[in-house]
PDB file with SEQRES, HELIX, SHEET and CRYST1 records, atoms N, CA, C and O in Angstrom:
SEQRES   1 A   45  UNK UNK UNK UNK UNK UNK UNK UNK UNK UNK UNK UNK UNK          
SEQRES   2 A   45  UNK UNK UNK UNK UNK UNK UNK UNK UNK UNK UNK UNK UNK          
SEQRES   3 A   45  UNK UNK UNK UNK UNK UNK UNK UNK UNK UNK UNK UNK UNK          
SEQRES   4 A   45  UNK UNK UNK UNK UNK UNK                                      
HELIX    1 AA1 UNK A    2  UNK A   44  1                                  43    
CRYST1    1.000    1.000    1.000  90.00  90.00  90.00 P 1           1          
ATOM      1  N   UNK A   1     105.187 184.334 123.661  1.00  0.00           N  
ATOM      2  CA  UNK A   1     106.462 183.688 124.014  1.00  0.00           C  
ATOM      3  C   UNK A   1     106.296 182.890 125.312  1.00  0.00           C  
ATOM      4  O   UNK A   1     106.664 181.736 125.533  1.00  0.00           O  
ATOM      5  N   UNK A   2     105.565 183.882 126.251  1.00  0.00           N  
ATOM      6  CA  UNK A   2     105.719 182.702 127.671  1.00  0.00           C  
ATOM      7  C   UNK A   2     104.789 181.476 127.263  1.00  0.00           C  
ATOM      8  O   UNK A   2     104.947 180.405 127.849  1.00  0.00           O  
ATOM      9  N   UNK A   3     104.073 181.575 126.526  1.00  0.00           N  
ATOM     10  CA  UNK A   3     102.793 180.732 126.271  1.00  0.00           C  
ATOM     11  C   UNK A   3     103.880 179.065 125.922  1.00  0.00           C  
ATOM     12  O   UNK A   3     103.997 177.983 126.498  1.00  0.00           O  
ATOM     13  N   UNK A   4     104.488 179.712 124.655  1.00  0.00           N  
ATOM     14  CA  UNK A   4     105.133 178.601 124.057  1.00  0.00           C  
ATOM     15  C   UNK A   4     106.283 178.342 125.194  1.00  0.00           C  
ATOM     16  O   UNK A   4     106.800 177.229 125.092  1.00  0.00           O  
ATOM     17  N   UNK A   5     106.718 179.058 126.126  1.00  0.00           N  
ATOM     18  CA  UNK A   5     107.697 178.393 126.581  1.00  0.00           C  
ATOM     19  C   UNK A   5     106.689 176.719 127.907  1.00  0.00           C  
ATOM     20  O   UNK A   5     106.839 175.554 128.275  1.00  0.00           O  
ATOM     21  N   UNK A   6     105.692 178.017 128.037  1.00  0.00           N  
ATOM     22  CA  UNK A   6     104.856 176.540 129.004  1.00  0.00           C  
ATOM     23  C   UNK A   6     104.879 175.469 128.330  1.00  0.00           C  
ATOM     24  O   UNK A   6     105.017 174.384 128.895  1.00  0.00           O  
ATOM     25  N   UNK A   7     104.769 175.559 127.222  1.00  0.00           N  
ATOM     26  CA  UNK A   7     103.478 174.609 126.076  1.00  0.00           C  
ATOM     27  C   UNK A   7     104.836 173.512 126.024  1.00  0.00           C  
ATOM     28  O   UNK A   7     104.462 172.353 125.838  1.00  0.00           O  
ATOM     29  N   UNK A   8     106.389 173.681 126.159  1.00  0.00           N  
ATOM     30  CA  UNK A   8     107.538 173.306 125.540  1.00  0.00           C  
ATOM     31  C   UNK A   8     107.725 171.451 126.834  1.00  0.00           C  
ATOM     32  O   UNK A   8     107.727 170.290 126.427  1.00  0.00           O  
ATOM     33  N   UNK A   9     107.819 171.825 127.958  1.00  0.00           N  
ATOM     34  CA  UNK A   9     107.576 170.374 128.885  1.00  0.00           C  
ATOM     35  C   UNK A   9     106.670 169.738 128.404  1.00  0.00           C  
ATOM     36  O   UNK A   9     106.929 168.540 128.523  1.00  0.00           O  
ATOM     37  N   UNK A  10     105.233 169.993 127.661  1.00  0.00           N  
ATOM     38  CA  UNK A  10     103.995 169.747 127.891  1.00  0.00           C  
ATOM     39  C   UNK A  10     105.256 168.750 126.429  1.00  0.00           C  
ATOM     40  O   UNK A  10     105.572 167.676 126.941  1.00  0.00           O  
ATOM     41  N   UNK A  11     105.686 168.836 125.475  1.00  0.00           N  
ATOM     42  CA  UNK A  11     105.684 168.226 124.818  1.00  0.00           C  
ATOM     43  C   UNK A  11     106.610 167.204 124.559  1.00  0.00           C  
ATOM     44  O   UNK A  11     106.656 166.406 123.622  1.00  0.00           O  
ATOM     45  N   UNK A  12     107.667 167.418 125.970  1.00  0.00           N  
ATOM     46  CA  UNK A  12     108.364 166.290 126.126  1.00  0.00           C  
ATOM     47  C   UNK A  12     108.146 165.257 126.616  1.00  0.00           C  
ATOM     48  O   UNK A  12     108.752 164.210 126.387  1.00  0.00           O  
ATOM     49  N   UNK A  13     106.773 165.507 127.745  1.00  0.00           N  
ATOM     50  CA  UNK A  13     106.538 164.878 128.389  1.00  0.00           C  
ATOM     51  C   UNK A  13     105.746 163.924 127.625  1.00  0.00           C  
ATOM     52  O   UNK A  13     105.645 162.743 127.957  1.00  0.00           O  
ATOM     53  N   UNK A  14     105.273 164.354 126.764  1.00  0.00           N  
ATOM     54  CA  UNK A  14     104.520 163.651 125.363  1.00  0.00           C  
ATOM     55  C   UNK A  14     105.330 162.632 124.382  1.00  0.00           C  
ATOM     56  O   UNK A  14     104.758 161.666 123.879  1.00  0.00           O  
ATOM     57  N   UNK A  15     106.404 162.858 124.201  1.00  0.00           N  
ATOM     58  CA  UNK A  15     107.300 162.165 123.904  1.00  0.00           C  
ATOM     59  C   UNK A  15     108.066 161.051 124.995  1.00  0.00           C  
ATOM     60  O   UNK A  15     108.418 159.907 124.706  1.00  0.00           O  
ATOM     61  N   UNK A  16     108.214 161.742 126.335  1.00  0.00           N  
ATOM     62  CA  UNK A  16     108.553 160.137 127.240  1.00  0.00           C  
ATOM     63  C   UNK A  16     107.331 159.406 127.595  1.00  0.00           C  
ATOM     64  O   UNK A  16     107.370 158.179 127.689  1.00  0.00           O  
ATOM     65  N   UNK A  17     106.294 160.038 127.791  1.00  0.00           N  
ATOM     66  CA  UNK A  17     104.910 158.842 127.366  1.00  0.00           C  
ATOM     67  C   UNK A  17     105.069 157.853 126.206  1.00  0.00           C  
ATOM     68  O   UNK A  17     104.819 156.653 126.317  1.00  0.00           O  
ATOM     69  N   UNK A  18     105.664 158.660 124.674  1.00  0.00           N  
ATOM     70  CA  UNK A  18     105.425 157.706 123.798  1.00  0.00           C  
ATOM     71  C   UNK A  18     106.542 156.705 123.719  1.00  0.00           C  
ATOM     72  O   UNK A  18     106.128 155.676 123.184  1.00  0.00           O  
ATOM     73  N   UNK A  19     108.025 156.620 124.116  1.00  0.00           N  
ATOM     74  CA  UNK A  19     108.942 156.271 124.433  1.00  0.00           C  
ATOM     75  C   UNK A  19     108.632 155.407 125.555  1.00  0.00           C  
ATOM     76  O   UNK A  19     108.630 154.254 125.124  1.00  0.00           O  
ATOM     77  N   UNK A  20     108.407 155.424 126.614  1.00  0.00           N  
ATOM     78  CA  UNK A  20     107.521 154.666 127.565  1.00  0.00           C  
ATOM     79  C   UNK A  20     106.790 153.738 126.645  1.00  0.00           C  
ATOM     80  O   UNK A  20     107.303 152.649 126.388  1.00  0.00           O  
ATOM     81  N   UNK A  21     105.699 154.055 126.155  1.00  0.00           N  
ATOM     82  CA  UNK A  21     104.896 153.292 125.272  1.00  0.00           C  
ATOM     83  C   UNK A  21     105.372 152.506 124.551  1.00  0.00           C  
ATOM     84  O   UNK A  21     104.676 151.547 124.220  1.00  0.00           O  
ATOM     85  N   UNK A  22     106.835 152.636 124.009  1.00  0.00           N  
ATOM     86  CA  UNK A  22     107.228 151.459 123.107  1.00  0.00           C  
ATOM     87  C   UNK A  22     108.260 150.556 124.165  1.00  0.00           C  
ATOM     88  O   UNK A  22     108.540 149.370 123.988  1.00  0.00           O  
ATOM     89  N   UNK A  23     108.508 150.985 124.738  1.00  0.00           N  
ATOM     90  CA  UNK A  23     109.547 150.271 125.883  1.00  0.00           C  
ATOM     91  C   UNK A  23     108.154 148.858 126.812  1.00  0.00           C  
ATOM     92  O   UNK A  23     108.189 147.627 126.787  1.00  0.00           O  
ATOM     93  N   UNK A  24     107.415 149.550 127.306  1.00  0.00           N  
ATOM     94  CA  UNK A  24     106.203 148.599 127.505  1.00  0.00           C  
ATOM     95  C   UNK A  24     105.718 147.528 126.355  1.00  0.00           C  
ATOM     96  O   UNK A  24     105.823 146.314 126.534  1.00  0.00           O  
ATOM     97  N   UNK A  25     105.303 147.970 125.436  1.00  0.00           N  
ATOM     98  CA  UNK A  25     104.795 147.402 124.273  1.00  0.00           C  
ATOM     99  C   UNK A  25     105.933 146.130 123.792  1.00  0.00           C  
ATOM    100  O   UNK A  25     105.650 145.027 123.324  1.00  0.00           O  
ATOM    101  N   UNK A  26     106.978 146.573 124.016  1.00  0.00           N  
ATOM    102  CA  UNK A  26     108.262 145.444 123.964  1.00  0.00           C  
ATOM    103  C   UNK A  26     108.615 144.763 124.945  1.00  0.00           C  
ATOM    104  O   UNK A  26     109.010 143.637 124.645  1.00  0.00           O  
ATOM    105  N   UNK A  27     108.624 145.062 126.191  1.00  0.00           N  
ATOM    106  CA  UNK A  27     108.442 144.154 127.221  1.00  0.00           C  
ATOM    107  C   UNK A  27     107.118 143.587 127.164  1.00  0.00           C  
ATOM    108  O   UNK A  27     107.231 142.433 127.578  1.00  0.00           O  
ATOM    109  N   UNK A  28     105.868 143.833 126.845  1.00  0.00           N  
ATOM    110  CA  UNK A  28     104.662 142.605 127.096  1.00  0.00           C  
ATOM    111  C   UNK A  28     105.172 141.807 125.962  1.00  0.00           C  
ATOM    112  O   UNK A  28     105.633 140.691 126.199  1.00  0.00           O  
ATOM    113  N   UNK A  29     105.124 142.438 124.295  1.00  0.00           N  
ATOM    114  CA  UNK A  29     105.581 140.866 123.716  1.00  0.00           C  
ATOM    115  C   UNK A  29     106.730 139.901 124.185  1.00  0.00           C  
ATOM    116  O   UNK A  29     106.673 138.719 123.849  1.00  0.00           O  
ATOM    117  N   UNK A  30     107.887 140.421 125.036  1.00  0.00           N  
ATOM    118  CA  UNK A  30     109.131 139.481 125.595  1.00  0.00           C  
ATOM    119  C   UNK A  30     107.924 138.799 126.552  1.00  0.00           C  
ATOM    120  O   UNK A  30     107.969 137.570 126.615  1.00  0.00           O  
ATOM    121  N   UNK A  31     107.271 139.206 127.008  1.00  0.00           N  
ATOM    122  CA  UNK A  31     106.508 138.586 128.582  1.00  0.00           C  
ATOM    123  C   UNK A  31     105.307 137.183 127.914  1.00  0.00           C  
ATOM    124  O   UNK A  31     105.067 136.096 128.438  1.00  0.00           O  
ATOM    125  N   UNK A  32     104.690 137.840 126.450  1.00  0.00           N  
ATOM    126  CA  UNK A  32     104.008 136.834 125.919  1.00  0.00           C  
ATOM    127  C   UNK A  32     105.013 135.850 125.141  1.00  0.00           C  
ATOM    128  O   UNK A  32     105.191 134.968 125.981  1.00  0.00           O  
ATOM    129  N   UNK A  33     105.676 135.546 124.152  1.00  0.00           N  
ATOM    130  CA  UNK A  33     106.511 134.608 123.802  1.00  0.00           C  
ATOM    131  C   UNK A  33     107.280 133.828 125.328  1.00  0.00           C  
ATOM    132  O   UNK A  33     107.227 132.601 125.414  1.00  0.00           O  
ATOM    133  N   UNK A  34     107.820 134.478 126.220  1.00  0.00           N  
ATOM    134  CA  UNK A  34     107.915 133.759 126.942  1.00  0.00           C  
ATOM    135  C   UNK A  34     107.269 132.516 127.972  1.00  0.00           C  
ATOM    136  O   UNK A  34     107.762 131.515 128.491  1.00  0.00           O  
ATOM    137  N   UNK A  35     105.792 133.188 127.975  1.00  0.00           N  
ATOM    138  CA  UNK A  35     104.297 132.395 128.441  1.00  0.00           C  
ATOM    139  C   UNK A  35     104.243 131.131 127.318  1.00  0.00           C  
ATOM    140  O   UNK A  35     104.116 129.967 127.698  1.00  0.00           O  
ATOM    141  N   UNK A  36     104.361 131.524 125.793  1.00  0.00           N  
ATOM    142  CA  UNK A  36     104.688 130.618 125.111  1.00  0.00           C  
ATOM    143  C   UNK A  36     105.453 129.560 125.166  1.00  0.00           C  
ATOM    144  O   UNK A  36     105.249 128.357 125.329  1.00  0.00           O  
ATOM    145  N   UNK A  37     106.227 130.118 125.028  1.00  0.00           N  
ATOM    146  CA  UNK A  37     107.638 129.120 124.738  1.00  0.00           C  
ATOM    147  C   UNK A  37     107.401 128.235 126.527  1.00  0.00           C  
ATOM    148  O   UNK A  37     108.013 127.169 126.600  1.00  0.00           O  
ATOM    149  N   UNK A  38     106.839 128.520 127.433  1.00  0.00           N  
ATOM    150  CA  UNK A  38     107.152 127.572 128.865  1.00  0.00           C  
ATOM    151  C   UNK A  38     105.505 126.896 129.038  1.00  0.00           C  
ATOM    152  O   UNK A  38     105.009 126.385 130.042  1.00  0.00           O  
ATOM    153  N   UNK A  39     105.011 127.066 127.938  1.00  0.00           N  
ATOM    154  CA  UNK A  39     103.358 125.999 127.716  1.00  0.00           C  
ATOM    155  C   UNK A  39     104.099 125.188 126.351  1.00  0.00           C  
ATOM    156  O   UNK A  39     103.475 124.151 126.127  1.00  0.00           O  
ATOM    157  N   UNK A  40     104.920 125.329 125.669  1.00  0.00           N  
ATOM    158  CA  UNK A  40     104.962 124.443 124.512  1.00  0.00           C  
ATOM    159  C   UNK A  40     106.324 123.267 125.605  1.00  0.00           C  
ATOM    160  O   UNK A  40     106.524 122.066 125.419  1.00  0.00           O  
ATOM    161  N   UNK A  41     106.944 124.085 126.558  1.00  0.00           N  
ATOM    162  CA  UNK A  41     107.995 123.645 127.294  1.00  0.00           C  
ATOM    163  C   UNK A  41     107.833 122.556 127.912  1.00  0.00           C  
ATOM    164  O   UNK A  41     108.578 121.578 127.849  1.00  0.00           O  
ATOM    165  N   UNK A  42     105.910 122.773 129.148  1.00  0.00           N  
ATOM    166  CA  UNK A  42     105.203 122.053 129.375  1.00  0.00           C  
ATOM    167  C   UNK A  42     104.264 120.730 128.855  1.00  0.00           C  
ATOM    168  O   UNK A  42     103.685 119.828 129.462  1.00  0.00           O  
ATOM    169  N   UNK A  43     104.422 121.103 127.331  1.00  0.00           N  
ATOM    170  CA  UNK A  43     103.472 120.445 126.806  1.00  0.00           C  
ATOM    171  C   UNK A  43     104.603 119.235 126.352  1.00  0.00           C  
ATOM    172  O   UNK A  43     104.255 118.065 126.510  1.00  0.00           O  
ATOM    173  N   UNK A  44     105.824 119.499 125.843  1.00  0.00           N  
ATOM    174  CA  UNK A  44     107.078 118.621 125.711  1.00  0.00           C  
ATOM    175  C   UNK A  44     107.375 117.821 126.734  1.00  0.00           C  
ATOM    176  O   UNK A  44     107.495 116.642 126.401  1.00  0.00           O  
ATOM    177  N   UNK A  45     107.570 118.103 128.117  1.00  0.00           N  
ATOM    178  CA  UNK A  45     107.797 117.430 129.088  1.00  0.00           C  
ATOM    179  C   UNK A  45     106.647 116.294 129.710  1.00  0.00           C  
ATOM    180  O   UNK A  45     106.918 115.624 130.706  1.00  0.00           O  
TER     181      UNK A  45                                                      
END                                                                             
């Protein structure tokens, strides 16, 4: 029982890593289309 109660953070914290992970992963593609879109912006002007 105490074992699993340690083991129990260990696996949330595993889950706001992976939550983290998609929150990042969605901000770099907003960060790349935007690099885009202001070289095609450049290339127009």
């Amino acid at each position: 029982m105490f074992v699993y109660a340690n083991s129990f953070p260990f696996i949330g914290n595993k889950f706001l890593i992976f939550k983290c992970g998609i929150i990042y992963k969605y901000l770099y593609q907003v960060y790349k289309t935007i690099q885009i879109l202001s070289k095609i912006n450049s290339v127009m002007v």
